[in-house]
C-alpha positions as CSV (number, residue, x, y, z in Angstrom):
1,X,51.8,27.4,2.1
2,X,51.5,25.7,-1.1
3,X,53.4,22.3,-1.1
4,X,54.7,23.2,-4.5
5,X,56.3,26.2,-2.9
6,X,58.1,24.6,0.3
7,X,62.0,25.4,0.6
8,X,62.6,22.5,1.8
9,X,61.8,20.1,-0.3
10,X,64.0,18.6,-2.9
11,X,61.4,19.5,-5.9
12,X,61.7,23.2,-4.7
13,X,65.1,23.1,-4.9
14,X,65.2,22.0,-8.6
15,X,62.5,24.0,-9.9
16,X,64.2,26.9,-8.4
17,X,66.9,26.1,-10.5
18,X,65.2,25.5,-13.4
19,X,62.5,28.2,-13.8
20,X,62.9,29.2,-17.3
21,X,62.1,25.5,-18.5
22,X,59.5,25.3,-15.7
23,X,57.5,27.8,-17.2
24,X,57.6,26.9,-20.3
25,X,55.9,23.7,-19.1
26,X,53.5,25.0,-16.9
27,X,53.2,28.2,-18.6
28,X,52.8,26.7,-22.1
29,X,50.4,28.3,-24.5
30,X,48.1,24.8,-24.0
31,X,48.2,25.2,-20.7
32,X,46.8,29.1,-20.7
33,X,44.3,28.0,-23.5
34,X,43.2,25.2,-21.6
35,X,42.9,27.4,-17.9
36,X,40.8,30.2,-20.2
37,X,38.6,27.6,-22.3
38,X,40.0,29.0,-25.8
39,X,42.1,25.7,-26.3
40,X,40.6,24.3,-29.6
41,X,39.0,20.9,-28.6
42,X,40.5,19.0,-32.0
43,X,43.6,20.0,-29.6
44,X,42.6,18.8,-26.3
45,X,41.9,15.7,-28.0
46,X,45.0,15.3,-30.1
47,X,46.2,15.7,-25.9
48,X,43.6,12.9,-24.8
49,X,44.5,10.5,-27.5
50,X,48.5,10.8,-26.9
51,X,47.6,10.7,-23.3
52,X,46.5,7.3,-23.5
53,X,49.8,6.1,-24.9
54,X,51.6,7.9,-22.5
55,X,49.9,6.2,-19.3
56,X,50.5,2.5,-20.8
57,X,54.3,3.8,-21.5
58,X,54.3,5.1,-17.9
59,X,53.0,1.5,-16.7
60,X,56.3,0.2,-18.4
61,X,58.5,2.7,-16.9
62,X,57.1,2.0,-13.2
63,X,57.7,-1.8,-14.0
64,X,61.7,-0.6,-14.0
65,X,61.1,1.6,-10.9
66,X,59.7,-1.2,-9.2
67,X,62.6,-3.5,-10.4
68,X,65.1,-1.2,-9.4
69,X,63.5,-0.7,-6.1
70,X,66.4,-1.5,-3.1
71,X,63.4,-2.1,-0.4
72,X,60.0,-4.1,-0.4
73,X,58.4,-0.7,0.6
74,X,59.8,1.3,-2.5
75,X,58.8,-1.7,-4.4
76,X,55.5,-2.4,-3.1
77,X,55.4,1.8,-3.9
78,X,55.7,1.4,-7.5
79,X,53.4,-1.6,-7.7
80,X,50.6,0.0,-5.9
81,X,51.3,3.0,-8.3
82,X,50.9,0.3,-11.4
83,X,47.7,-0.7,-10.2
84,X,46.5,3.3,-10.2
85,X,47.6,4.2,-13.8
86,X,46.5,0.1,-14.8
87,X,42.8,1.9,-13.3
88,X,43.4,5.7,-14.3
89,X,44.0,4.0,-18.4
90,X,40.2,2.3,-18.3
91,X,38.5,5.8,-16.9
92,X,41.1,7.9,-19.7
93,X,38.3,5.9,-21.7
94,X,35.1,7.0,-20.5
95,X,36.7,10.4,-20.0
96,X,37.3,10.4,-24.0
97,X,33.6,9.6,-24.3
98,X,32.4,13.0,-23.2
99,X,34.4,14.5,-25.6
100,X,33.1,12.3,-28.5
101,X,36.2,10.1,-29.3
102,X,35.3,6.2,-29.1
103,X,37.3,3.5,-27.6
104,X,38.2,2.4,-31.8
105,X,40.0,6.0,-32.0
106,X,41.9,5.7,-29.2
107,X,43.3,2.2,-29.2
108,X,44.0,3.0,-33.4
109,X,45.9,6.5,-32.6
110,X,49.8,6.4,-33.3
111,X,52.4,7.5,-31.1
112,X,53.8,11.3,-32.2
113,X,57.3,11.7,-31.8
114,X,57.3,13.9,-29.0
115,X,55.1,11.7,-27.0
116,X,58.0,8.5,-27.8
117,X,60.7,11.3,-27.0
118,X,59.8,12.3,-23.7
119,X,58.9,8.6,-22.1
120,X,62.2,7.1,-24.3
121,X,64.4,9.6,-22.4
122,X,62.6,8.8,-18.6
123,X,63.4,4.8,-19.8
124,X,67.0,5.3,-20.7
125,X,67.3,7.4,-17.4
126,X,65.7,4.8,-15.5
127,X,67.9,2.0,-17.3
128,X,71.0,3.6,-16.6
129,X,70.6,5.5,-13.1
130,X,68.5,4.6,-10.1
131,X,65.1,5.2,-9.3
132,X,65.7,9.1,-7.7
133,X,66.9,10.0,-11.2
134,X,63.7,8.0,-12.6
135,X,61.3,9.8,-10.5
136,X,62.9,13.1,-11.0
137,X,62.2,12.9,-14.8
138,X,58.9,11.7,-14.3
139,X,58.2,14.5,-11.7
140,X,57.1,17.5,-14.1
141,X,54.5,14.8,-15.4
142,X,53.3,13.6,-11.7
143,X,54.1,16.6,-9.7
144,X,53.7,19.4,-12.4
145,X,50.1,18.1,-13.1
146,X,49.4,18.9,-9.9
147,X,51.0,22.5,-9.6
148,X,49.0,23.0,-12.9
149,X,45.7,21.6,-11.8
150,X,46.1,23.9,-8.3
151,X,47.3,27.2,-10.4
152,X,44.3,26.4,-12.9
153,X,41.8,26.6,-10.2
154,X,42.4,29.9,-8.8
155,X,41.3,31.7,-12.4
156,X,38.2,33.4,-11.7
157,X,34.7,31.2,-13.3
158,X,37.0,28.2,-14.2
159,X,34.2,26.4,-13.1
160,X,32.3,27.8,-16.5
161,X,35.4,26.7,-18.4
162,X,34.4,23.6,-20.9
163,X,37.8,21.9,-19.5
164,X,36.4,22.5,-16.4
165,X,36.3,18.5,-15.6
166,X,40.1,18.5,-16.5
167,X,41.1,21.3,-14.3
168,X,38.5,19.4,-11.6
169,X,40.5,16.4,-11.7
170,X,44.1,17.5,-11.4
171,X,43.6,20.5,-9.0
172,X,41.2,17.6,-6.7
173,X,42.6,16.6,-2.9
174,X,43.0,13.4,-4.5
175,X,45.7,14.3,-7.2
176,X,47.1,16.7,-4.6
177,X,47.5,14.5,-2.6
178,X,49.7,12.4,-5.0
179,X,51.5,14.9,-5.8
180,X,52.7,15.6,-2.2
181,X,53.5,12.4,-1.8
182,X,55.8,12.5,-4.9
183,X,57.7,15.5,-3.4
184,X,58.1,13.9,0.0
185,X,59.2,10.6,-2.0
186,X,61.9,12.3,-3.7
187,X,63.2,13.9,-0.4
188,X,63.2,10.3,0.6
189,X,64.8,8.8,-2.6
190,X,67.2,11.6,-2.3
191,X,68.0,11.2,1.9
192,X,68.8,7.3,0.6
193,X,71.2,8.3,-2.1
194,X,73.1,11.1,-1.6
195,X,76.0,10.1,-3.1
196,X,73.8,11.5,-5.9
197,X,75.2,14.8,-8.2
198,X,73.0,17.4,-7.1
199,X,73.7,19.0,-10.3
200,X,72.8,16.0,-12.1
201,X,69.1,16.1,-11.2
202,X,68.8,19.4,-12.0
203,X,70.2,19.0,-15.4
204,X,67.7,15.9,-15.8
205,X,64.6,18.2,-14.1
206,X,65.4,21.0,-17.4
207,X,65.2,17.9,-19.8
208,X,62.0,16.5,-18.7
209,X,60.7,19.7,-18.4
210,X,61.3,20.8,-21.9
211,X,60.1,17.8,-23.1
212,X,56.9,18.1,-21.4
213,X,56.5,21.3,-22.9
214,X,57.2,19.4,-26.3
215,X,54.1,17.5,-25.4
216,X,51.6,20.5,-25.3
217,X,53.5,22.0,-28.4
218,X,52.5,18.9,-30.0
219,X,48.8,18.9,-29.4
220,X,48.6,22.6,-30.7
221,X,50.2,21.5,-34.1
């Protein structure tokens, strides 16, 4: 069984309950383009360039999670998960090579709107509720990535596909195995907190998810 697809879990539980925006994420025009190759690349790299701002805004918001943290291990969590996206940002460079856009480009792109939208909302959430709430809006970013990357790979000849390297990357035991470790985190973070509105996360899970699919929308304007 797929882990994005276990019953148990907290994430299946919210994505059940929030399908129509779920698919609209995952299921997003980019997303199809990019699984079938027909994506146009000045659009993957409108993607690769807001990307890059998105991972040193995610940094920031990880700061707050590990601030917010109530125990050295949830702490020591969110540090250790600094570190990865303080790595991931220097190979989002080389990556960016292959498709001909130099270091200059990225660090002189501007923020888009809908890129400053999305990680402004997971900041106020963070600022205002505790880290479950944090980690649920960030969880279509670092647990939908996954489901995308794993439902990518199953196309027939993606292999041929010239976003093969991106499909490689996200649908990789490595990434999946971050991602299950999100979903078993937010059964944790949810175990911890229960005094938590169930309905709450759900209505927070819709948002992030709609503005995740404002991201791809973005990069195909």
């Amino acid at each position: 069984m797929s882990i994005y697809h276990n019953k148990k879990t907290l994430f299946f539980k919210i994505k059940n309950k929030s399908l129509k925006e779920w698919k609209e994420y995952t299921n997003h025009p980019f997303v199809i383009k990019l699984g079938n190759g027909t994506l146009p690349l000045s659009c993957f790299k409108i993607y690769l360039l807001q990307d890059y701002i998105f991972l040193q805004k995610l940094i920031k918001i990880l700061c707050l999670s590990a601030y917010k943290a109530n125990t050295t291990l949830d702490r020591d969590r969110s540090l250790k998960f600094i570190m990865g996206i303080k790595h991931e940002l220097s190979l989002h460079i080389k990556y960016c090579r292959k498709f001909n856009i130099p270091k200059s480009k990225i660090l002189a792109t501007k923020e888009k709107s809908q890129n400053r939208t999305y990680t402004d909302y997971v900041l106020n959430i963070g600022t205002k509720k505790s880290n479950l709430e944090l980690f649920i809006a960030l969880s279509p970013c670092i647990i939908g990535y996954g489901e995308i990357g794993h439902n990518l790979s199953k196309i027939k000849n993606w292999k041929k596909n010239k976003y093969a390297s991106w499909i490689k990357m996200y649908s990789s035991k490595e990434y999946q195995s971050i991602a299950a470790k999100n979903i078993k985190y937010l059964d944790k973070l949810f175990t911890n907190n229960n005094k938590n509105s169930y309905k709450s996360l759900v209505k927070i899970f819709k948002k992030a998810s709609l503005l995740e699919a404002n991201f791809w929308e973005m990069c195909l304007s």
